[in-house]
MIDO-480716 format. One record per residue (C-alpha): x, y, z; residue number from 1. Coordinates in steps of 0.02 Angstrom, whole numbers, always signed. Layout:
REM MIDO-480716
x: X y: Y z: Z resi: NUM .
...
REM end
This chain:
REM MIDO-480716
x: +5086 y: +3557 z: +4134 resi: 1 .
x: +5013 y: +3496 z: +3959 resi: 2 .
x: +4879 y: +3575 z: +3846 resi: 3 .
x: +4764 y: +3431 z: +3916 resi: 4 .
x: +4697 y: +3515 z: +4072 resi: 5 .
x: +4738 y: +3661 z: +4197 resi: 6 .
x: +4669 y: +3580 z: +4356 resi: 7 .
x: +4812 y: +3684 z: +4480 resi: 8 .
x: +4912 y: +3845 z: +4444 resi: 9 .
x: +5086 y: +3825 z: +4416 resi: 10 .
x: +5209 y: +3905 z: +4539 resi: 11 .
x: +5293 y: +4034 z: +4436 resi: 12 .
x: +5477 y: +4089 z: +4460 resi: 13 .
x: +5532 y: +4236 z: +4559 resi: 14 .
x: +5652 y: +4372 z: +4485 resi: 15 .
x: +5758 y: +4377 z: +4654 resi: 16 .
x: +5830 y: +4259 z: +4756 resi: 17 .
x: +5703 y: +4235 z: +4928 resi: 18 .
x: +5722 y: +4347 z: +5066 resi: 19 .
x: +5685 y: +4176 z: +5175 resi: 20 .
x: +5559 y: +4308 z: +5271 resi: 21 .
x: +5370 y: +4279 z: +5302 resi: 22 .
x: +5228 y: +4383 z: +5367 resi: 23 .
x: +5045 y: +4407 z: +5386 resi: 24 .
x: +4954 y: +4509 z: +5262 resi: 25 .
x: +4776 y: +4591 z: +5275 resi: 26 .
x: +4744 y: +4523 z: +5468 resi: 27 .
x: +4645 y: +4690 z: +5495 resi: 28 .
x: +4572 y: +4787 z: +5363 resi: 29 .
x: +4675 y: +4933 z: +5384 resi: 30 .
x: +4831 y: +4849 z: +5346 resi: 31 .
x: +4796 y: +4865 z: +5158 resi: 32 .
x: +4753 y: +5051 z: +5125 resi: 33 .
x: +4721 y: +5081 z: +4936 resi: 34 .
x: +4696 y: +5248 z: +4852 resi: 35 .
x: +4642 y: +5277 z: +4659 resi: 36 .
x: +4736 y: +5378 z: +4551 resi: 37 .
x: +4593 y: +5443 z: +4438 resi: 38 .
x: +4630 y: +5495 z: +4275 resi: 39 .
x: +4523 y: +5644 z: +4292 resi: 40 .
x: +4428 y: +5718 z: +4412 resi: 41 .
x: +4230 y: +5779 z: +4384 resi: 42 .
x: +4212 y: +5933 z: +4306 resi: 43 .
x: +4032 y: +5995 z: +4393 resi: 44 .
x: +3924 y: +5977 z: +4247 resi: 45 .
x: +3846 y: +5836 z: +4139 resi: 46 .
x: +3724 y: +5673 z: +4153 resi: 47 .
x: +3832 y: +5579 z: +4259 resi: 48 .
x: +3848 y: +5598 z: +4446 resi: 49 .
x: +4035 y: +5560 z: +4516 resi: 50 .
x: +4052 y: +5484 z: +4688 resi: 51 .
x: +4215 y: +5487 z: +4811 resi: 52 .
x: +4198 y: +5325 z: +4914 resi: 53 .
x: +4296 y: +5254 z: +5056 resi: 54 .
x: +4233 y: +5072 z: +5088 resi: 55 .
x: +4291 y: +4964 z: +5238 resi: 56 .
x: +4249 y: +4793 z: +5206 resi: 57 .
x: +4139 y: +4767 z: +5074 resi: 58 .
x: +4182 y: +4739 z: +4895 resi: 59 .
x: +4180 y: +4847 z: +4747 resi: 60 .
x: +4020 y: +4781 z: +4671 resi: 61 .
x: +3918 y: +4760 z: +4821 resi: 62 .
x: +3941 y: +4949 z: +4850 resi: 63 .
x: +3881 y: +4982 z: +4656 resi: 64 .
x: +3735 y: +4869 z: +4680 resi: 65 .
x: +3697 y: +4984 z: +4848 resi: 66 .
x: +3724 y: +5139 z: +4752 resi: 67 .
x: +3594 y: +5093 z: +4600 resi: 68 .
x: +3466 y: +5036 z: +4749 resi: 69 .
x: +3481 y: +5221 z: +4844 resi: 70 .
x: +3483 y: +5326 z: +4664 resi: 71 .
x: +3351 y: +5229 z: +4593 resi: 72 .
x: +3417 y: +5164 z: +4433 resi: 73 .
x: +3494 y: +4995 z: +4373 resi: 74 .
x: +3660 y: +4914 z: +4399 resi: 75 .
x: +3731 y: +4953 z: +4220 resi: 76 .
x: +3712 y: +5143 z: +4242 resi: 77 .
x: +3837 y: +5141 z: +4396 resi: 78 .
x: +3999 y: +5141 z: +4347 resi: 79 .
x: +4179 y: +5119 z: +4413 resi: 80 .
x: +4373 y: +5092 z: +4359 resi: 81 .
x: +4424 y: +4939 z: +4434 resi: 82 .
x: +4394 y: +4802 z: +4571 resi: 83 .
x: +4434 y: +4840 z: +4737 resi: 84 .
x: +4484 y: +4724 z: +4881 resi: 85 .
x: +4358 y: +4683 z: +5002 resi: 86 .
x: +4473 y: +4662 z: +5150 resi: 87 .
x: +4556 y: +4824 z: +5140 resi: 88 .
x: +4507 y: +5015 z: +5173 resi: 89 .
x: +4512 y: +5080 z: +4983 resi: 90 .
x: +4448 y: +5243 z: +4907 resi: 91 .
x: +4383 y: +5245 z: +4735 resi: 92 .
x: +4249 y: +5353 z: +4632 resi: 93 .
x: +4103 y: +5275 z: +4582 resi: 94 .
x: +3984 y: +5343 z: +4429 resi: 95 .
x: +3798 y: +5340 z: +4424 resi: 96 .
x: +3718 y: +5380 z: +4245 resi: 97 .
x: +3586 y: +5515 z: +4320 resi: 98 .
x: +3527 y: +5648 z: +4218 resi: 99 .
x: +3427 y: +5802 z: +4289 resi: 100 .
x: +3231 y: +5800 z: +4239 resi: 101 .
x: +3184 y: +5661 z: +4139 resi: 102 .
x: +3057 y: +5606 z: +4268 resi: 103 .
x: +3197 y: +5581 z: +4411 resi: 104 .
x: +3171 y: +5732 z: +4488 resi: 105 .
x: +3332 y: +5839 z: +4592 resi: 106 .
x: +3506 y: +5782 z: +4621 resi: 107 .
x: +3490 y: +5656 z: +4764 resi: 108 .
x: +3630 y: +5692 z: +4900 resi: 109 .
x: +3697 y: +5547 z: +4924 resi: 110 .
x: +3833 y: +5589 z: +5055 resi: 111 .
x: +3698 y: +5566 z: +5173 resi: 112 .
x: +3697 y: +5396 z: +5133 resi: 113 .
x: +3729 y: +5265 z: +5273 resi: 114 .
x: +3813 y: +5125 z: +5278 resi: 115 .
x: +3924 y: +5033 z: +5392 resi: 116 .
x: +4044 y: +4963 z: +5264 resi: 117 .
x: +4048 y: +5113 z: +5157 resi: 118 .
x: +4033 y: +5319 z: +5152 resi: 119 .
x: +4022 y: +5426 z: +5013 resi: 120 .
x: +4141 y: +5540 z: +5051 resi: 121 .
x: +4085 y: +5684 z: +4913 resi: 122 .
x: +4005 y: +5698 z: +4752 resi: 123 .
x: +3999 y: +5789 z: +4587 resi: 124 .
x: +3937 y: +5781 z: +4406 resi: 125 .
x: +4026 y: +5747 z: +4256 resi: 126 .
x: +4001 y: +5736 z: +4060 resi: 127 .
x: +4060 y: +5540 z: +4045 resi: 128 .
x: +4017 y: +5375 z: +4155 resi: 129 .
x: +4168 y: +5273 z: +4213 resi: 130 .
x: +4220 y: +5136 z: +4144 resi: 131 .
x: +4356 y: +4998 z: +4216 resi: 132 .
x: +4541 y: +5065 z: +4176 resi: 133 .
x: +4484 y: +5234 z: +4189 resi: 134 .
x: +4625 y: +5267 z: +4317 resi: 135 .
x: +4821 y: +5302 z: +4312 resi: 136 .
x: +4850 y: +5176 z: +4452 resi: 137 .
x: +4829 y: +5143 z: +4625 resi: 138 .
x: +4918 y: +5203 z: +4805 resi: 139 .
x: +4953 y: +5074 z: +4914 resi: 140 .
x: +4995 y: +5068 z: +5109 resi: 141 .
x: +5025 y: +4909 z: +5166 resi: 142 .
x: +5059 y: +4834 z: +5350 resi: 143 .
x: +5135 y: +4660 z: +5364 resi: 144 .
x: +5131 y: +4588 z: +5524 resi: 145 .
x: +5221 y: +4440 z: +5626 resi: 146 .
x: +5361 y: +4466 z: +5535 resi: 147 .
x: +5523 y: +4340 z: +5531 resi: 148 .
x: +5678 y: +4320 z: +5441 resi: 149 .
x: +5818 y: +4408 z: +5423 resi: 150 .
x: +5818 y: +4630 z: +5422 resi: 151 .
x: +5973 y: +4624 z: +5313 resi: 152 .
x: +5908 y: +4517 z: +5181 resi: 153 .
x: +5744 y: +4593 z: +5166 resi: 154 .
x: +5845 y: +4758 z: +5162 resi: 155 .
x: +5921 y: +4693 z: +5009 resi: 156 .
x: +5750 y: +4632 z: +4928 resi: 157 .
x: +5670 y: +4792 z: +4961 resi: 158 .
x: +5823 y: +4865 z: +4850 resi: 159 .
x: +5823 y: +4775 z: +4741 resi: 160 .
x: +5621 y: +4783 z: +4689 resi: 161 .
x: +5628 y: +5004 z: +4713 resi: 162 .
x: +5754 y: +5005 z: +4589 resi: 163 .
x: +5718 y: +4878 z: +4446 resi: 164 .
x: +5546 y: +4818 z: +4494 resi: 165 .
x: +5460 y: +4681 z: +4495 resi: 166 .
x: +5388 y: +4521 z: +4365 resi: 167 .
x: +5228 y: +4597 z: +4319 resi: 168 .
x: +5102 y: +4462 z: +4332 resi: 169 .
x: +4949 y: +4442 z: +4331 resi: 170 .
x: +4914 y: +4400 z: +4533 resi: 171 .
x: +4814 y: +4227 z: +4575 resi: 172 .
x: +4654 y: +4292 z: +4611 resi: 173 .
x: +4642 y: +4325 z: +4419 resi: 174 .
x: +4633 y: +4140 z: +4409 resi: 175 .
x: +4495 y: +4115 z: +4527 resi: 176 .
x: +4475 y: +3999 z: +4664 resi: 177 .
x: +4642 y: +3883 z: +4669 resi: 178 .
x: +4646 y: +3944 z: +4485 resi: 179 .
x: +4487 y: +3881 z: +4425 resi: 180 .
x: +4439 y: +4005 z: +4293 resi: 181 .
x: +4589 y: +3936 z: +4176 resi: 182 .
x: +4520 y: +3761 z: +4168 resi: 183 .
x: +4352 y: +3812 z: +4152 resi: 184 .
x: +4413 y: +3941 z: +4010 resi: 185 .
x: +4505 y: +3785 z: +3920 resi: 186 .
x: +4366 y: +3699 z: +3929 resi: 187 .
x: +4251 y: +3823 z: +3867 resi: 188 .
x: +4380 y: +3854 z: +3725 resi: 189 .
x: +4396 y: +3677 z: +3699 resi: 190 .
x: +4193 y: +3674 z: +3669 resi: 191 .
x: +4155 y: +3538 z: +3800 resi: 192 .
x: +4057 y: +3667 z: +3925 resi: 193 .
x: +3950 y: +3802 z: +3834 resi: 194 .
x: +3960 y: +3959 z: +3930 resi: 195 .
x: +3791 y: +4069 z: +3925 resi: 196 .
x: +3829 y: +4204 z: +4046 resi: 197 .
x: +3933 y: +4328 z: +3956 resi: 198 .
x: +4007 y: +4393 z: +4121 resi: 199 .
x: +4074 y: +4220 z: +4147 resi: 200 .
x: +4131 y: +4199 z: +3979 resi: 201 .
x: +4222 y: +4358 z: +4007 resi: 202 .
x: +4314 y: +4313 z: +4164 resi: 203 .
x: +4380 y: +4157 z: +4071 resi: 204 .
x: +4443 y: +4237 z: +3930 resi: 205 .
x: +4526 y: +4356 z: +4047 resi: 206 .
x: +4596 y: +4208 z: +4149 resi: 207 .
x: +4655 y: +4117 z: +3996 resi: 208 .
x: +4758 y: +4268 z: +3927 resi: 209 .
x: +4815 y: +4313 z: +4082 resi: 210 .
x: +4877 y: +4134 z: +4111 resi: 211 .
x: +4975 y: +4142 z: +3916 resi: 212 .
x: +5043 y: +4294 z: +3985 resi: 213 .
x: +5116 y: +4222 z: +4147 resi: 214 .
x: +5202 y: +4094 z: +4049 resi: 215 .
x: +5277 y: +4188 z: +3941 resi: 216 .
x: +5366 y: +4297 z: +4076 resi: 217 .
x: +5408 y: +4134 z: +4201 resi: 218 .
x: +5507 y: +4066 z: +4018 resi: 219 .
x: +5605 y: +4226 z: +3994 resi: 220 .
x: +5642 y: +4209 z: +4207 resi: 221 .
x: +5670 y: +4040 z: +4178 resi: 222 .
x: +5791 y: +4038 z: +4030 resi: 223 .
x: +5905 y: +4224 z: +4150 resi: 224 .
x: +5830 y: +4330 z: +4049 resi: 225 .
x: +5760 y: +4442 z: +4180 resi: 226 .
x: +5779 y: +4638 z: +4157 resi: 227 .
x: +5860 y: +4581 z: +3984 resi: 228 .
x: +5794 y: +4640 z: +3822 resi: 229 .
x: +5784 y: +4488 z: +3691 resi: 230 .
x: +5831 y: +4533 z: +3476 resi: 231 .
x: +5659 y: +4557 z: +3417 resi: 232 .
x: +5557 y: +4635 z: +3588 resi: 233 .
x: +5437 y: +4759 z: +3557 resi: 234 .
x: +5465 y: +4883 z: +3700 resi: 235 .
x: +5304 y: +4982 z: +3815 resi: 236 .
x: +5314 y: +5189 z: +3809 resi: 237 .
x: +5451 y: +5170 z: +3948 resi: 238 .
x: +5579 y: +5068 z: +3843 resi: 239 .
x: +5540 y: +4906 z: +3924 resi: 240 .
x: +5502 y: +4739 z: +3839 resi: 241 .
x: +5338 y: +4675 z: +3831 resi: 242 .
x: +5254 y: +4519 z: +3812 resi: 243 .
x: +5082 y: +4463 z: +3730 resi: 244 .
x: +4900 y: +4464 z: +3778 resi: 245 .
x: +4856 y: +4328 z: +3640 resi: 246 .
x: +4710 y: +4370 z: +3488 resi: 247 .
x: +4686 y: +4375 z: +3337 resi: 248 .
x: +4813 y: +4426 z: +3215 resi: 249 .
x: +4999 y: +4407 z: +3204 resi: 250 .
x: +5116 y: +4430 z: +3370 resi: 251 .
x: +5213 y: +4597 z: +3338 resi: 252 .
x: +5392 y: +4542 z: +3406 resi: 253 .
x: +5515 y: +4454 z: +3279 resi: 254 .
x: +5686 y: +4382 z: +3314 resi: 255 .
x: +5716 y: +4275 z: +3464 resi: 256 .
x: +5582 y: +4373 z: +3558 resi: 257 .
x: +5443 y: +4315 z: +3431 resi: 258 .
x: +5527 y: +4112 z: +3462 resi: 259 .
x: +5514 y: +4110 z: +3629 resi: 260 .
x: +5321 y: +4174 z: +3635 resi: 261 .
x: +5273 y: +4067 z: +3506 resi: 262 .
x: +5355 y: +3922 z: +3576 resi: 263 .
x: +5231 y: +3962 z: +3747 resi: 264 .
x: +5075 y: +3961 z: +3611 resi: 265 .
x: +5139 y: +3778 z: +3540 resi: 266 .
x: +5109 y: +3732 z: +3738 resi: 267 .
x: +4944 y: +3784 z: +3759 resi: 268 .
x: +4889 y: +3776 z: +3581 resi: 269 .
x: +4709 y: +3761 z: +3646 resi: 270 .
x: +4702 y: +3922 z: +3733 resi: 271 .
x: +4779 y: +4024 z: +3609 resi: 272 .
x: +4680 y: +3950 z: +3451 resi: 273 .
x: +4521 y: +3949 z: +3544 resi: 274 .
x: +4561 y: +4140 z: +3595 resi: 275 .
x: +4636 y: +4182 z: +3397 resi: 276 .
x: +4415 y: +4135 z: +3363 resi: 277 .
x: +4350 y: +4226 z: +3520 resi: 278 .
x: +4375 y: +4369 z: +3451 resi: 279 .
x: +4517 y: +4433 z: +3539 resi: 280 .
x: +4648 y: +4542 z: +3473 resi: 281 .
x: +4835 y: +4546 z: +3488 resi: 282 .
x: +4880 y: +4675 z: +3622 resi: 283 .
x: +5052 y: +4704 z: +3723 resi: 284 .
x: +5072 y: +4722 z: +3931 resi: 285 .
x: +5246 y: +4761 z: +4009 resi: 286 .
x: +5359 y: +4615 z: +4083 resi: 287 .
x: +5411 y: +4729 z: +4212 resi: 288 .
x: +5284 y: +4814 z: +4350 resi: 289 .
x: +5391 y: +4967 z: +4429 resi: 290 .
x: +5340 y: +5029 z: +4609 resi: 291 .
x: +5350 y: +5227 z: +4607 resi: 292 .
x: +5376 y: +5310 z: +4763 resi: 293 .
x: +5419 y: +5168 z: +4857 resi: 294 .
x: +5460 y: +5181 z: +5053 resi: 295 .
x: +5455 y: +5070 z: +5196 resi: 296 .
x: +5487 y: +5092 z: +5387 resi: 297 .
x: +5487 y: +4964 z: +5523 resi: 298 .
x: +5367 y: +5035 z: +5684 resi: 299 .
x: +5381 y: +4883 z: +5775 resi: 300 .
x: +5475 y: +4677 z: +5792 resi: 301 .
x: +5373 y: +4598 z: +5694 resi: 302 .
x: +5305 y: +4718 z: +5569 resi: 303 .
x: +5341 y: +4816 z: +5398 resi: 304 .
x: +5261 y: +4962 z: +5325 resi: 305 .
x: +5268 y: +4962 z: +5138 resi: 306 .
x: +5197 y: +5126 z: +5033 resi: 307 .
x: +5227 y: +5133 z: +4840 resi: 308 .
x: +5099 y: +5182 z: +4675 resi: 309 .
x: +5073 y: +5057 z: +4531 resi: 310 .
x: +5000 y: +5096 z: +4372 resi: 311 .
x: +4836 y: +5033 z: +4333 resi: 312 .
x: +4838 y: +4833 z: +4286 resi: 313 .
x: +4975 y: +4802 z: +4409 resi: 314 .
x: +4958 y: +4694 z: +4549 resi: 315 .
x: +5022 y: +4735 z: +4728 resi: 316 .
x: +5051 y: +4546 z: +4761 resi: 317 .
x: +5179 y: +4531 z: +4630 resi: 318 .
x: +5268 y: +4652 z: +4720 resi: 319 .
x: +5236 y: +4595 z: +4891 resi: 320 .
x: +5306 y: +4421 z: +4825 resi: 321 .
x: +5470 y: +4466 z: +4779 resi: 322 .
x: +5486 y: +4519 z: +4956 resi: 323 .
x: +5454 y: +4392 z: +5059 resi: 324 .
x: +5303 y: +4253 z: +5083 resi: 325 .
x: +5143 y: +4312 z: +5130 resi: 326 .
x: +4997 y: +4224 z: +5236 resi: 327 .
x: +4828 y: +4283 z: +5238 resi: 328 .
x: +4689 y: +4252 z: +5374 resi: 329 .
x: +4571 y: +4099 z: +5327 resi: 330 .
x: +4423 y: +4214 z: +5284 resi: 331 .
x: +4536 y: +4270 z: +5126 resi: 332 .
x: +4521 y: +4118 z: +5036 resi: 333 .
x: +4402 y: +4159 z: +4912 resi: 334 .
x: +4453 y: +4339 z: +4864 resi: 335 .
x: +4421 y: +4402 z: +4727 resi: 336 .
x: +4498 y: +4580 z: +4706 resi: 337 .
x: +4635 y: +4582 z: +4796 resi: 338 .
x: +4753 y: +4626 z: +4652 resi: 339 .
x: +4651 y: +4795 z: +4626 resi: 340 .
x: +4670 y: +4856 z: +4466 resi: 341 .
REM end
């Protein structure tokens, strides 16, 4: 792929050798359970009301638009952590910036709320609204279903990903539809679309750095250096390596670590300058996503059940893809969330 344009998404290497398996993922909602890991929970007292929320089919900011229509206030004073996939059965809290008097009268109750995609399953005030990565991570319980290929090898896989996890990239609905949001991002970098809507311009930058990112970890797969540690890394709080999320301002690994990433820039010099003057700063992820708790049990022929935790910014699919290959009813296409973050 050059600098030019970023009309299709690469296919970017796996850690492991395949499993040769294949299954269906998400054919009923409740095959992909997700739980939030809050980073706190309300304390009982303060301006904000905290919400408890199981949805079923409905995505995370249809159920905040929902939630500023029944309290009475507008979109930007509900608040939440992260995204949410549509097609799933996830619980997450929700926050709604509602203080007591000020012309809004009592508490509303808003467990009596009704919906059939949605129920609030308690709620509770707190001193601060929520804001996205306010979480630890997320709990995942995940059916896969009309499974083939061999038990033994994806015995092995399974292994293999509980004990030295997995590439931690950024999953392909980052990218948008048949990863859309990079081009558009380039372009917008590039100056040849001008891009009013600062949510858009938001989910481009996002796509474009995530995209640098990927590349930078498919290289180091690439070149056998998977679950090595390069001269020059700089390593996350759990003594892994890292790799950039470009800005502004000089990359922090030296050596042969600090070669290889700018080497990746030189490729896509027009994504990395144009974020250096978006504003963007240097900051660090980890190369390496690590399942915690990680189980799985076979019910059935023809069916896994996997259950592990990631922290938050890790993507279930980049698990799931070390694994085996996944297929996803049609309706799935256009996802947007399924990574949950």
């Amino acid at each position: 792929m050059t600098d030019a344009q970023y009309t299709t998404l690469p296919q970017w290497p796996n850690a492991y050798p395949a499993s040769g398996a294949s299954a269906t993922l998400k054919r009923l909602n409740e095959d992909f359970i997700v739980t939030e890991l809050p980073l706190q929970l309300p304390s009982g007292e303060g301006e904000h009301i905290w919400l408890d929320i199981e949805k079923n089919g409905a995505n995370t900011a249809f159920v905040a638009q929902q939630l500023a229509e029944a309290a009475g206030v507008q979109e930007r004073d509900v608040g939440y952590a992260g995204l949410k996939d549509r097609y799933a059965i996830t619980r997450q809290w929700f926050s709604i910036y509602l203080p007591i008097g000020k012309g809004k009268g009592e508490t509303p109750d808003l467990t009596q709320l009704q919906h059939p995609e949605f129920k609030v399953l308690g709620q509770s005030r707190h001193v601060k609204k929520l804001r996205p990565g306010d979480l630890q991570g997320n709990r995942f319980r995940i059916v896969l279903r009309d499974l083939t290929g061999d038990r033994e090898a994806l015995e092995t896989s399974l292994k293999a990903v509980a004990s030295h996890g997995v590439p931690n990239y950024f999953g392909a609905q980052r990218f948008g539809f048949e990863g859309g949001n990079v081009e558009q991002g380039r372009a917008m970098l590039a100056r040849e679309i001008r891009v009013r809507n600062p949510k858009k311009k938001g989910i481009y930058l996002s796509a474009v750095r995530s995209f640098v990112f990927n590349e930078v970890l498919a290289l180091r797969i690439q070149q056998g250096l998977w679950g090595k540690t390069l001269p020059g890394d700089v390593m996350d709080e759990a003594g892994g390596p890292t790799g950039p999320l470009w800005g502004r301002g000089r990359v922090s690994t030296t050596d042969q670590a600090q070669a290889l990433e700018m080497g990746v820039a030189e490729r896509h010099a027009t994504l990395c300058d144009g974020m250096e003057h978006a504003g963007l700063d240097q900051a660090r992820r980890a190369l390496v996503a690590r399942p915690v708790d990680m189980s799985w049990e076979w019910p059935q022929a023809g069916q896994l059940v996997l259950t592990f935790s990631l922290p938050a910014g890790n993507y279930a699919t980049s698990v799931l893809d070390e694994i085996l290959r996944t297929t996803e009813p049609e309706r799935h296409t256009e996802n947007e969330s399924a990574a949950v973050e």
